[in-house]
N, C-alpha and C positions, 0 to 999 in steps of 0.2 A: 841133662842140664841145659844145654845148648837149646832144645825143644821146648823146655818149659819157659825158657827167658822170651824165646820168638811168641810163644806163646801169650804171655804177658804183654807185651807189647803188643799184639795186634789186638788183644782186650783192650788197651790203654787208647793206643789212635782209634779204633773203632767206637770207644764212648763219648770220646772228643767231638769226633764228626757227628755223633747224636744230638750234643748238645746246641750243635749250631743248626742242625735240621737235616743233614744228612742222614736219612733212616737208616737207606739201604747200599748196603757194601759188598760186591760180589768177592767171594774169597782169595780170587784171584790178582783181583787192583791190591787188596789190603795184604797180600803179600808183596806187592812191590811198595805198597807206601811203606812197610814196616824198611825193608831195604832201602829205600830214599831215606827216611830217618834215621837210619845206620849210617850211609854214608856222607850223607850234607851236617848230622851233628843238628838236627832240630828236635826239639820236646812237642808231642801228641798234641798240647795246646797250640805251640806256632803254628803247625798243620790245618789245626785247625780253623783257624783266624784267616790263615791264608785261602784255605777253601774257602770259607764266607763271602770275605772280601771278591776271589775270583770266582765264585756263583754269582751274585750280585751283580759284578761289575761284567764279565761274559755271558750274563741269562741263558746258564744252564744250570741243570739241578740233578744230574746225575754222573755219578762219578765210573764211567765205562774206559775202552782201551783209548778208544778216540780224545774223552777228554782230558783222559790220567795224562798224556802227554804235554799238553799244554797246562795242565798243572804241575806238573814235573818240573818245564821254566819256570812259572814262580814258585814254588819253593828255591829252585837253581840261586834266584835273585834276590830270595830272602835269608839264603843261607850264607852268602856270600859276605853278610856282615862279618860274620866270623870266622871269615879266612884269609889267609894275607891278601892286601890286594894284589893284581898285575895292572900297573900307568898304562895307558892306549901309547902305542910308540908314536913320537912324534907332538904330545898334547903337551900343552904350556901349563908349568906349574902355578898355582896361584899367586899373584901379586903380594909382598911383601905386607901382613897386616900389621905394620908401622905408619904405612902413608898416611895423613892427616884430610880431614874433611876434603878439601880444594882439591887434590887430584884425586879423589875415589873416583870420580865417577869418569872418570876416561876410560871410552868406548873398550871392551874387554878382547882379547883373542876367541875366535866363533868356538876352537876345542879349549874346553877348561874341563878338567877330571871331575866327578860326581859319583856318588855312592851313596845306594838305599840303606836304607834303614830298616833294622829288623822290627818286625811288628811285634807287637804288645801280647804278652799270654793273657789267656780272659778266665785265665785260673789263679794267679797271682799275680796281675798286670804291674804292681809299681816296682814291686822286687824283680821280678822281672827282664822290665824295663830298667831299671836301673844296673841288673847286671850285664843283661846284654851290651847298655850303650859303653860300656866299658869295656866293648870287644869291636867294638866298631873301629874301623881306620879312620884316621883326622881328616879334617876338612879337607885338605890340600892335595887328598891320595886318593878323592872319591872319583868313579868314573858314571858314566855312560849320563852326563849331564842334558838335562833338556828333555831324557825319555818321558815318554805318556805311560802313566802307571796306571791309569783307570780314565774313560771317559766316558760322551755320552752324545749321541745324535753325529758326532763326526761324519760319518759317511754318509747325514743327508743334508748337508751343504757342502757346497763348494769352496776349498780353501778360501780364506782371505787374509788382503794386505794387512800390517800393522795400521794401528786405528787412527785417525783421521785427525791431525792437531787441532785441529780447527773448528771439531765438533761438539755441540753446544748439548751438556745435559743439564736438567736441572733437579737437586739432590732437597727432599721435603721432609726432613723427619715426623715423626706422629708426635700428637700434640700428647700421646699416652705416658710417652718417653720420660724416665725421671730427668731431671731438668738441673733443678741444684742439689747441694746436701742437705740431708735433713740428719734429723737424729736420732742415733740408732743406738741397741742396746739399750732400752729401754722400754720394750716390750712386756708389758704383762699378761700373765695367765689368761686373764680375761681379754684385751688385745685381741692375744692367738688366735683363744677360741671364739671371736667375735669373727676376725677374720677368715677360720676355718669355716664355720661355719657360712658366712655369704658366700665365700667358693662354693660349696657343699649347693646351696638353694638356687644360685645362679645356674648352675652347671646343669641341675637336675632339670630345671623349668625349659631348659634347651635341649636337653634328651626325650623331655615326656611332649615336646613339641617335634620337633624333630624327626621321630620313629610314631610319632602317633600314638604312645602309648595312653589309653584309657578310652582312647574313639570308638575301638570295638572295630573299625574298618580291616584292620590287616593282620586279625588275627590274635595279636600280642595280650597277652594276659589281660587282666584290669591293676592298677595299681593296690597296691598292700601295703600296710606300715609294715617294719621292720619286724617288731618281736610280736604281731598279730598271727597265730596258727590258725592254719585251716587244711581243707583237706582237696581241695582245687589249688590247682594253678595261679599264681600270681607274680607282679611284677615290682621287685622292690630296689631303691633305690639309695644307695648310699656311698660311704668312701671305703676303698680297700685298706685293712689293717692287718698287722701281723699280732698274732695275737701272744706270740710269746715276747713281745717287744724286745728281744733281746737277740741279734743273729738274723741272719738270711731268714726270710722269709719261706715254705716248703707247701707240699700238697695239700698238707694236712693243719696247717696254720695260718689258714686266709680265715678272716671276718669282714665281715660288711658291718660297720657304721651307721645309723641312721641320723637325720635331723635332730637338733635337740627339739625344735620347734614342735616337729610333730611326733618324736616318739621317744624322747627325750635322752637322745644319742644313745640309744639301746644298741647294743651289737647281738648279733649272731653269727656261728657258723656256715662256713658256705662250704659243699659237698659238690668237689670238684669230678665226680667217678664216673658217674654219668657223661658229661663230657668227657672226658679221656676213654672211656668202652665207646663212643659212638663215634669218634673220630673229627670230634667238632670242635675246632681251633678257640685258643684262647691264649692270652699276654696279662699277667695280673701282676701289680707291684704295688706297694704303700703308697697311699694317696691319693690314688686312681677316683677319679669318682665316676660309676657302672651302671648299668640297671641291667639287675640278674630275672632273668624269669624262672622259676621253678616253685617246687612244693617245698610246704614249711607245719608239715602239720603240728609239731610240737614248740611252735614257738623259738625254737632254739637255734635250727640247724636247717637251712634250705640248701634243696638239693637241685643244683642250678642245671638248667636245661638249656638253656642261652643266655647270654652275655652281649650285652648293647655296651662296647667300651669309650664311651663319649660320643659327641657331636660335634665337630668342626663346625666353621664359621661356610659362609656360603662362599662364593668364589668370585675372583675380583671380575669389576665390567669395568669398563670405560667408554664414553660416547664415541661416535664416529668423529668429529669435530676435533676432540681430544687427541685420538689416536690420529688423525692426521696430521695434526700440530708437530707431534713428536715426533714419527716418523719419517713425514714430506717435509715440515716447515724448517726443522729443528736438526734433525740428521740425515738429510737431504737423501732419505730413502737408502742409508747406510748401516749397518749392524752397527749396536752399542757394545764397547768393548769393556771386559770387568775384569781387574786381576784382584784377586784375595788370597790371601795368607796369614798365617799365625806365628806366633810367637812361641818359642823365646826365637831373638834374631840375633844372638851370637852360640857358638858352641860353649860347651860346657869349661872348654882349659881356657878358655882370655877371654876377655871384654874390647874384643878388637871388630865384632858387628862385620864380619866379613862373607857371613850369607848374604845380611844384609844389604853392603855395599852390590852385590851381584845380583837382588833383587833387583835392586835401583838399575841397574845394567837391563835388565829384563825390561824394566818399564819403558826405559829408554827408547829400548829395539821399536817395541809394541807399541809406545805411546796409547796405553787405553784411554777409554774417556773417565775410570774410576778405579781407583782403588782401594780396597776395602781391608784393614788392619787390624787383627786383632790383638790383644795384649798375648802374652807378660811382655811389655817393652823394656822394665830393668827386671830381671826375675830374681827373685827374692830366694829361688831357689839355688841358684850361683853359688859356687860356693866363695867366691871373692866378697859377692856382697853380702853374704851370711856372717863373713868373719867382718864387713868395715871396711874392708881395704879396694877400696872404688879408687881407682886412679886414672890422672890424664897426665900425658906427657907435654910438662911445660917449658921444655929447652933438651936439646940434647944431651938422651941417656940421664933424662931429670924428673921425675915423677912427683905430683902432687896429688895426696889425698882429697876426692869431689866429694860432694851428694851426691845421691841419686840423681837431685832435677837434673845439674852438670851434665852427668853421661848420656839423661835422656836430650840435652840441648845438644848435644857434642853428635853422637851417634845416631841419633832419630832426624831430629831437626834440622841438624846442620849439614845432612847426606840429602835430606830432601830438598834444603833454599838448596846448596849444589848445581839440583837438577835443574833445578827451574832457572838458575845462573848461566850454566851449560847449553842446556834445551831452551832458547828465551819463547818459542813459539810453541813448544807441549801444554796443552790446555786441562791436562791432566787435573781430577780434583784426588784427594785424597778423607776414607773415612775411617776415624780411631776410633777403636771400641776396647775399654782396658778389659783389664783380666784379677780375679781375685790373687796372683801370682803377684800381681806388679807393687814393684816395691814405691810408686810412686801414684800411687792409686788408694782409695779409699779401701777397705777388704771389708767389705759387708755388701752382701748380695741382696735386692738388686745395685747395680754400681753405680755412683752418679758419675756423669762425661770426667774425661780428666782435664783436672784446674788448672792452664798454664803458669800462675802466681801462684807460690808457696810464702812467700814473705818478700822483703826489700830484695831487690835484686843488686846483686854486685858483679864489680865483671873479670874474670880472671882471663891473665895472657895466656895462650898455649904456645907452644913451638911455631917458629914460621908466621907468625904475628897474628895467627885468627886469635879472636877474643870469643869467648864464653860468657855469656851470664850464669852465675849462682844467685838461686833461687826463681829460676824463671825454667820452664819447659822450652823457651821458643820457639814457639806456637804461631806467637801473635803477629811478628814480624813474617811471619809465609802469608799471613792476609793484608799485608801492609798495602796501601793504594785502592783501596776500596775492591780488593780480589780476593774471593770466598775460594781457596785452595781448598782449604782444611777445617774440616770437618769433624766434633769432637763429641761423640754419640753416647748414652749411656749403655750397659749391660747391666740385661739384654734391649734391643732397639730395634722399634720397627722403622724403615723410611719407604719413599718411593724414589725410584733413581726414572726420571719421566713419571710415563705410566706404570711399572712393575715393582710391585711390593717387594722389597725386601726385609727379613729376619734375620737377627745374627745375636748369638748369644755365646762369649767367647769362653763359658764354665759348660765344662764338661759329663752336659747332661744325658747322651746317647752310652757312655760309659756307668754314670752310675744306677740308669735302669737299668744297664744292659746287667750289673753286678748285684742287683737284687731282685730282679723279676721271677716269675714263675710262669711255665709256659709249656704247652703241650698240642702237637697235631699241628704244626708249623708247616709249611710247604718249605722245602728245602728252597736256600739263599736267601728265605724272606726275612730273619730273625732284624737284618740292621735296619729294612724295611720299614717295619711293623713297629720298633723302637720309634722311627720318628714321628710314623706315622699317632702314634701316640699323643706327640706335643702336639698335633695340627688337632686333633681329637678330643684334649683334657684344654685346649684355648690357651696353653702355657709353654712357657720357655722353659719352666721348672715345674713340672708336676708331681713330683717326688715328694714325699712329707712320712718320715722325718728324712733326713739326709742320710746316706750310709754310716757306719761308725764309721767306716773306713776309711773316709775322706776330710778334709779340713775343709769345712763350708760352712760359714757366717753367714744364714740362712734368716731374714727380718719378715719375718710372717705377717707381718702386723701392714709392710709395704706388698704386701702381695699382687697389687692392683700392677705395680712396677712391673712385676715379671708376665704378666697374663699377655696374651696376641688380642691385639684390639680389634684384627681381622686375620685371614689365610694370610700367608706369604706366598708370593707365588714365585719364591728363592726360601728356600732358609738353608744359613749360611750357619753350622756349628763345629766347630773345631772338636775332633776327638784323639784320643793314642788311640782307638779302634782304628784299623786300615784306613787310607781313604779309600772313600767311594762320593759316586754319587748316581742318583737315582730317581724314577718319578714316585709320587707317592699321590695316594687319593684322586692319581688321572691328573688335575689341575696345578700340582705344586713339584718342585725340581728341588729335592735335600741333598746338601752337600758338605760333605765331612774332608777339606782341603789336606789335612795331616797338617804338621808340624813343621815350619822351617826348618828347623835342626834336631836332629834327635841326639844327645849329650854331647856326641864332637866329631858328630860327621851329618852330613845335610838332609835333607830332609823334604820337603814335598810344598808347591803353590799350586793355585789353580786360576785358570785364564776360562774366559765365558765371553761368547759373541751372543746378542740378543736381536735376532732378526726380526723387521717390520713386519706388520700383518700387507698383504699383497694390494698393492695398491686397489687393481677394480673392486676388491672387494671392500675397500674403504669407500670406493666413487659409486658402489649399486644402493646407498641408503640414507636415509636421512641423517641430518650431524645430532641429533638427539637420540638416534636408535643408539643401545645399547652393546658392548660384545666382549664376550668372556676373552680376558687374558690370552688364554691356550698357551705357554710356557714351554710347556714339556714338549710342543710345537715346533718352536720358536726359536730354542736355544742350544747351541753347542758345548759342550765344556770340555775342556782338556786337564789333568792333576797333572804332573810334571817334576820332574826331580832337579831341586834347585843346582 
């Protein structure tokens, strides 16, 4: 009995490891992983997620004695949500989360306890996650604060000082960007597919340019309408569908789409077997728009030989003129410093925002030149504010029922004037991007910025004589005196922070392909890769259609222009419960998945980013109208860090 059960489990983690791209498993690690999941008390999915994450993030891809070790620590650190903790002796417990705006933000003790977060199963992630965070130790009892949990380029620069008060950036958002509300839910059929379809004829006119297909130059088929049979080769072009529309997506239930234009949105069968006997990688999910090359002799069914999965945008330049403006004029040949982080920023048991306040402590230390925010700022998933019961304390041991705006004026706002009260010389900008979570946000995707006025404002007393505004965010008064602090971006949003593109789209788009794709002949660690590599590829923030059932997403087809990348990003910045990591992708662009401030009621993960100048002689050997690629993945440091 005992053999059969060891048995079952090393079937169970060994399937696991397949799905994330781990082929091959000598039987001798996979009896120790089976023993590590005996005794740390993790399920074949954690395991797995955690290899992922640590292939990815340690660039190796095979699991031998040398690296089972160090994957041994993390799992060690991911198990540990679920066992009591042990305090570091001597570490100061957290400050009482009673204190009111005005002294949050006093300088903190350098040891304050921290505790990881167990990661996400990518077989059941919400259940999950939700049962795990429910084993986690509270905020208060977390340790080893501060560690780097994933990073990227550290070892090839030289530390540096916290970022430069003084330093001058300047934040551009795309004019792509939704801007105000518009009105939604009211999409019709025709809308959609008016809209699906220009995605569809855009996308394609950039892959048949792109890859050259029809030139005859490189090879690649000639192009085919969709349900045209023949008995040669061809190259056909359309969007990925499931064709049992109901459930995951499988091997044997991908179709290709065609134009209505030109073939009057005929679908066929795509014959994935060929690729998987020849060992030729492929990533296929709903929406996708492809050009498959293969035979179709019967009109119905092509049997795909390769796979072109989109066309990215080309890669940013900037003049020489430019780049020394930024670099010499602007930041006086200094690294730009970025901190970003998501939301939610209280734990799940109070609305006491005490990651958050220790956020603000982080900034302080560091003084970046930016900070980049992503929603839920009141989450909706709370359970306080799901039952109503939003409260601020307005006299001692005296509670009064707010809105939402209140706690976002009280908790967001009023932690940030704070700093800048505090700090009078931090030049720090800050940029808010909501969240379909935020209960103080529009929930229809794409978001428009969030609105500081919700109606008449009135002002209530709190304890200790600060005043609140209801009905107002308090926003506007961080820009008061002609100072552009804060920054209030749609999701998803592209800007330039200087010269470097930034992406950030705070719905959780690397999870829901990651939960409905279909894929095979992956290099191991490449799977989170390849997900994002995706959005740089389909030119979207969301290229998912339809949306999971699985997920709640108010998805407006009809604004689809909102979610598209107007160009690369040479950041994108997307919040997921997949591990953090971060990574280069397509050579040109650095994807970064920060993790979560808080994972239910214990803390959770930010990420800090230095963005080094391009070297000066190399700015001073050319003229100021020559052109020169970004280079990022170059350029920049990143550290993930456990708040």
């Amino acid at each position: 009995m005992a053999n059969s059960t060891e048995d079952r489990s090393k079937h169970e983690i060994r399937e696991a490891l397949k799905k994330v791209g781990l082929k091959k498993v000598d039987n001798k690690a996979l009896i120790q992983c089976v023993a590590l999941a005996s005794t740390l008390n993790v399920q074949p999915e954690q395991m797995a997620e955690c290899w992922e994450a640590f292939s990815l993030n340690k660039g190796v891809s095979e699991l031998t004695d040398h690296t089972l070790q160090a994957y041994r620590l993390q799992l060690i650190k991911v198990s540990e949500a679920s066992i009591n903790p042990t305090i570091i002796p001597g570490a100061v417990q957290s400050r009482s989360t009673k204190r009111q705006a005005s002294n949050m933000v006093t300088p903190p003790n350098t040891k304050r306890p921290n505790h990881r977060q167990t990661a996400a199963s990518t077989n059941n992630p919400a259940a999950k996650s939700a049962s795990t965070s429910n084993k986690l130790p509270k905020y208060e009892s977390r340790t080893r604060v501060g560690e780097v949990v994933a990073s990227f380029n550290l070892s090839h620069f030289d530390p540096i000082a916290p970022g430069n008060k003084h330093a001058s950036c300047t934040i551009t958002p795309s004019s792509d960007n939704i801007l105000v509300p518009y009105r939604h839910m009211f999409t019709t059929l025709e809308d959609r597919a008016s809209a699906l379809e220009a995605k569809l004829n855009e996308l394609g006119e950039q892959i048949i340019r792109q890859h050259g297909i029809g030139s005859g130059d490189n090879g690649i088929a000639p192009l085919v309408e969709i349900n045209v049979p023949g008995h040669d080769k061809g190259c056909y072009i359309g969007r990925i569908c499931n064709e049992a529309h109901q459930g995951k997506m499988n091997q044997t239930s991908v179709v290709i789409e065609g134009s209505s234009l030109s073939c009057g949105g005929a679908r066929i069968n795509v014959d994935l077997s060929t690729l998987k006997s020849e060992k030729i990688p492929y990533s296929l999910f709903s929406g996708q728009i492809v050009a498959i090359e293969g035979m179709n002799p019967t009109g119905r069914s092509v049997v795909a030989h390769r796979i072109c999965e989109g066309a990215a945008h080309g890669c940013n330049k900037s003049t020489i003129k430019d780049l020394r403006h930024h670099h010499y004029e602007k930041q006086d040949g200094s690294a730009a410093k970025v901190v970003t982080a998501c939301g939610p920023f209280s734990t799940s048991d109070n609305l006491d925002y005490q990651p958050f306040v220790d956020l603000i402590h982080v900034i302080m230390e560091q003084s970046p030149d930016v900070v980049i925010l992503t929603g839920p700022f009141v989450d909706m998933r709370h359970e306080a504010i799901k039952a109503g019961n939003v409260q601020l304390e307005v006299d001692d041991n005296v509670h009064q029922v707010v809105p939402h705006e209140a706690l976002f004026a009280n908790k967001i706002s009023g932690l940030i004037e704070e700093m800048y009260t505090t700090e009078t010389e931090i030049s720090t900008q800050f940029v808010l991007v909501p969240s379909l979570e935020d209960a103080t946000a529009r929930m229809v995707y794409p978001q428009v910025p969030i609105q500081d006025h919700s109606g008449r404002p009135e002002v209530l007393k709190l304890q200790g004589g600060n005043m609140v505004e209801v009905g107002t965010l308090g926003l506007e008064r961080l820009n008061a005196g002609g100072l552009k602090r804060i920054h209030c971006f749609s999701n998803p949003c592209t800007f330039r922070i200087n010269e470097t593109v930034f992406g950030v789209s705070s719905t959780d788009t690397l999870f829901h392909i990651s939960a409905e794709e279909v894929n095979s002949n992956l290099e191991p660690g490449s799977r989170l890769r390849r997900i994002a590599q995706h959005m740089l590829q389909q030119r979207s923030y969301y290229p998912l259609y339809p949306p999971p059932a699985s997920v709640s997403m108010n998805l407006d087809v009809k604004k689809m222009d909102g979610f598209k990348m107007p160009c690369r990003p040479d950041v994108l910045i997307v919040p997921s419960r997949l591990s953090p990591f971060v990574t280069s992708v397509l050579e040109t662009s650095v994807v970064l998945n920060p993790g979560h401030l808080t994972k239910g009621r214990s803390g959770g993960t930010y990420a800090i980013m230095d963005i080094h100048p391009i070297k000066r002689e190399k700015l001073d050997g050319a003229g100021d109208d020559v052109q020169l690629l970004h280079n990022i993945p170059d350029r920049v440091n990143v550290a993930i860090k456990r708040i």
